[in-house]
N, C-alpha and C positions, 0 to 999 in steps of 0.2 A: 244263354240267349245273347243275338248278337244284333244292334239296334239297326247297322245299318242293314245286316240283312235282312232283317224285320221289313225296312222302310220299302229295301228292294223289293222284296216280295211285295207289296201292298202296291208297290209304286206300280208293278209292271200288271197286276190286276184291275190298278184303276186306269192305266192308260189302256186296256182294251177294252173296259167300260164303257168310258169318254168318249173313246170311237165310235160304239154303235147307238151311243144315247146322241152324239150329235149328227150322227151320218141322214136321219131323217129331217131334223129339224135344219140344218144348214142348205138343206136342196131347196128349201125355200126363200133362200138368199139369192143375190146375183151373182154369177161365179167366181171372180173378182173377187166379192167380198167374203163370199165364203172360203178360197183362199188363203187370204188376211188374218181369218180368225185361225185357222189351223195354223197357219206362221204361228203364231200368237204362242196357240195351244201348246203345239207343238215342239215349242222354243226350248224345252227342257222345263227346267224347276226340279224342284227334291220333293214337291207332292205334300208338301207336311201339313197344310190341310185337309185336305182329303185324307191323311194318312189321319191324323187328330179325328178327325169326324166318324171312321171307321171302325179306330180300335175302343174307342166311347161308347160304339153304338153296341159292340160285342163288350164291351166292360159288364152290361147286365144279362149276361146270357144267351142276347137275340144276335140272330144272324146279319153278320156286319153288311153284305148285299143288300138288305136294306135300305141303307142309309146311300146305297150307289148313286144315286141322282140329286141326293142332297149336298154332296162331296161336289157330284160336277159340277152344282153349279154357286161353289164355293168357288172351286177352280177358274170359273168362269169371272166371276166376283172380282176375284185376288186378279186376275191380269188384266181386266179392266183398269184395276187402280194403278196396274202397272204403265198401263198403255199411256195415261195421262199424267202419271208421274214422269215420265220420260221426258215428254213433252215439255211441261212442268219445267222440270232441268235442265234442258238440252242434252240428253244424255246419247251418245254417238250408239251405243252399244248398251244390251243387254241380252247374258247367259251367252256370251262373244260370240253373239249374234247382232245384224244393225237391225236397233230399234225400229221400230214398227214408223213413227212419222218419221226416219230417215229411210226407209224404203219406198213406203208410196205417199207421203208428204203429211203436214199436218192435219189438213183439214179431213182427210180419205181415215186417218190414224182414228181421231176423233169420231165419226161415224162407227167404226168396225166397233169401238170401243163400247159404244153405246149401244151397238145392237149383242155384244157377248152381256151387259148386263140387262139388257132385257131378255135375254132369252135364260141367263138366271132365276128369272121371276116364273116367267115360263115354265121352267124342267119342274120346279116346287111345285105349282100350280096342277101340274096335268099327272103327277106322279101317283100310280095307281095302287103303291105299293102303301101307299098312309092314307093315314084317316082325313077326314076332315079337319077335324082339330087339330091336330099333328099339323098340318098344313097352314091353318092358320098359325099359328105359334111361331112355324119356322120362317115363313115369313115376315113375320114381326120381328124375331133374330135379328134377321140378314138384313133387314128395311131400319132399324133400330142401330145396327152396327154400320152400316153405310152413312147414315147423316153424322153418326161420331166421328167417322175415319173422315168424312170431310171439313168437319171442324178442325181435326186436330192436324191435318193437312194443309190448312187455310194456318190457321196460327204457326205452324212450321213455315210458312213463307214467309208470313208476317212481320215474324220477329229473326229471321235471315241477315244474319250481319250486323243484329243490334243485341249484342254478350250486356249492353248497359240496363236489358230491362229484360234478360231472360237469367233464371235462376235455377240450380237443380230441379225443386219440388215443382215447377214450370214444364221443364225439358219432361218430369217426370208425366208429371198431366199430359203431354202431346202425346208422348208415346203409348199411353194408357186406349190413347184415343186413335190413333192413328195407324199403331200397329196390334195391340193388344185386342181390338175389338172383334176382326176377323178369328182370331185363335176361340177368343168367347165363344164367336158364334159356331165356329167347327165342333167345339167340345159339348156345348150344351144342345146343341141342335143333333149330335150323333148320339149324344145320353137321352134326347125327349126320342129320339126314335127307337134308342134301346130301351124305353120302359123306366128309365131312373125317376126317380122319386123328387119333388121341388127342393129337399131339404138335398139330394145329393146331387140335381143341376147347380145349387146354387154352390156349393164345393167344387166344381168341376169350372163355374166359371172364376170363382176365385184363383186356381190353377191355372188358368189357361191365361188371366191377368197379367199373375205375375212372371206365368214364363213365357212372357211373351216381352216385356222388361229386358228379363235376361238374352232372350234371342235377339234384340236390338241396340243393346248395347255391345255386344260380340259381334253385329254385324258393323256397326260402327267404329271395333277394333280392328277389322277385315279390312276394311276401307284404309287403315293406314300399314298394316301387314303382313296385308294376305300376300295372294300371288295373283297376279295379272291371268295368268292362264287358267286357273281354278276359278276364280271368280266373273272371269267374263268380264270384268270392265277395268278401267284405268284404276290404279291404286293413289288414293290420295286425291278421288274427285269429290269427297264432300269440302276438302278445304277450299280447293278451288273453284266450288259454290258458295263455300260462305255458311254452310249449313252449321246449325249450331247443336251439339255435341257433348254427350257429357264427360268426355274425355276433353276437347275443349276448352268447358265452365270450369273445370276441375282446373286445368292447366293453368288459366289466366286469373285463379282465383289463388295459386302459389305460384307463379313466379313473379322476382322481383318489377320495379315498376317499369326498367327498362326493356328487360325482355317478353313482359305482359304486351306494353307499346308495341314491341316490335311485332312479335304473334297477330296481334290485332291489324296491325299495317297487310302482312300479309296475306291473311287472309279476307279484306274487306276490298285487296284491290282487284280491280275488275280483272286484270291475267297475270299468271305467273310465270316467273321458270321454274326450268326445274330444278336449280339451285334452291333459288326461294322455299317449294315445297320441304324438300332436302331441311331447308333448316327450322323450318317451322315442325317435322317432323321431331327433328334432337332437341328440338323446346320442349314439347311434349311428352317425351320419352326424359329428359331430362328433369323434368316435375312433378315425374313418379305416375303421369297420369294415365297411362296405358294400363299399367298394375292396378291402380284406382279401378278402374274398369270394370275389369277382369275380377275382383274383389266383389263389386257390386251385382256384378249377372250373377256370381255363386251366391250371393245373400241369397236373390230373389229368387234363383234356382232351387233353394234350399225351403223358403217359404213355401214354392209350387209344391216339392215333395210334402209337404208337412199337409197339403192339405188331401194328400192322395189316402192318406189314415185313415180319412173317414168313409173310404167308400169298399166296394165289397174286392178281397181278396182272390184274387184271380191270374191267369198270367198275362190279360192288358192289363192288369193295372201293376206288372212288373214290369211293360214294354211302356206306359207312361215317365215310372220313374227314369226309366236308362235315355228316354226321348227328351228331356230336361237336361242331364248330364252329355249326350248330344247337341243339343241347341249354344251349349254354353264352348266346347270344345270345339267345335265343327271347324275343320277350315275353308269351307265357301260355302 
């Protein structure tokens, strides 16, 4: 079994789902905006919610088409938060594509953004393929994991360039919240549609917790390096937001006082060079904390697997475990 081919397969079934489940509901837009949203859609991604939500929903047997509309409007979800995280950060580029308010401007960004997550609400709502309760449930999920991810979103700005009142078990909470909460709801929303049992959603969201930990501390190793080309955007633009990191805490919590000072210097001033970067990078790299990292996503990688034991033997829930060992190796 080969994960990326797995993801491909899955990927290139849910992009001609996506198609025809939005192709109705978008003609009800203004052309313009409907558009925008396919920019959006269509900007790429690795699909890995909607892939979580699918092979969950086949983890108990049922037909992962199913879960097809609950996937999209995950998909829809996740670029939403895309669309105003960009913003958010002034981010030029995303999947080296230009971000959505550098095409058609903030305030146009913001709108298209807010009508792909109402039309989230929507797809759940009108889907003829679940029950009622099913219906209710999932959108408790998504409406439950959306006020998390904007907490932990609001406190990721918050504490932006203040390393003096953010602490690992902190950094850990944000991400719990901010990225973690979406994977929750991919995995236990494609298990209530597959049939699982509350005792094995609730293992399923344990999993999707903690690998979702792991997929964000790997993606925060990305950011210092990846590749520019694989990744779509500048390498080395969380430092030069300020963003706080747990490669980062780690650094400035071993290196000496001079070079802790100077790390801090650089990354809290408003612009860099690219010397600067340069050398705040061999700080980093020089205080083991890259390795730190990379140690930590395999813990919680390892956690994920351990809690996949509990659920029924199958071949998703062998494309689970190798999709955790994915998340942590991945290079973009």
């Amino acid at each position: 079994m080969n994960i990326k081919e797995m993801l491909q397969k899955r990927k290139k079934k849910f992009n001609e789902g996506i198609e025809n489940l939005l192709t109705k509901r978008l003609d009800q837009l203004a052309p313009l905006q409907r558009d925008q949203v396919l920019y959006t859609i269509k900007g790429g991604g690795k699909r890995l919610r909607p892939f979580l939500t699918l092979v969950c929903c086949g983890l108990f047997g049922n037909d992962e088409d199913l879960a097809m509309g609950y996937a999209t409007s995950l998909e829809l979800t996740h670029n939403f938060t895309l669309v105003h995280d960009d913003i958010s950060d002034q981010d030029d580029l995303r999947r080296g594509k230009k971000t959505l308010h550098k095409k058609i401007g903030v305030p146009k960004a913001l709108v298209v953004g807010d009508n792909m997550f109402s039309l989230a609400f929507q797809i759940v709502a009108e889907d003829e393929n679940l029950s009622q309760n099913t219906k209710v449930n999932l959108i408790n999920e998504l409406s439950t994991a959306m006020v998390l991810i904007s907490e932990g979103q609001y406190k990721d700005l918050e504490l932006t360039k203040r390393y003096d009142k953010f602490g690992e078990k902190e950094f850990l909470e944000m991400v719990e919240m901010k990225t973690s909460q979406l994977f929750e709801a991919a995995a236990c929303g494609g298990g209530m549609i597959g049939g699982g049992s509350q005792r094995e959603i609730s293992h399923l969201r344990e999993f999707a917790r903690t690998m979702g930990i792991s997929f964000q501390i790997q993606d925060d190793r990305l950011d210092l390096i990846g590749d520019v080309g694989q990744l779509g955007k500048e390498i080395g633009s969380d430092l030069v937001e300020g963003k706080t990191t747990l490669i980062v805490l780690h650094a400035l919590d071993n290196l000496g006082e001079h070079d802790s000072n100077r790390l801090k210097k650089i990354i809290r001033a408003e612009k860099n060079s690219n010397d600067e970067i340069k050398e705040a990078l061999e700080l980093i790299e020089g205080a083991g904390s890259l390795e730190y990292a990379r140690e930590t996503a395999e813990k919680y990688g390892k956690k994920a697997k351990q809690r996949l034991e509990y659920l029924p033997d199958c071949e998703n829930k062998e494309i689970l475990k190798e999709l955790v060992d994915y998340m942590i190796e991945r290079k973009k």
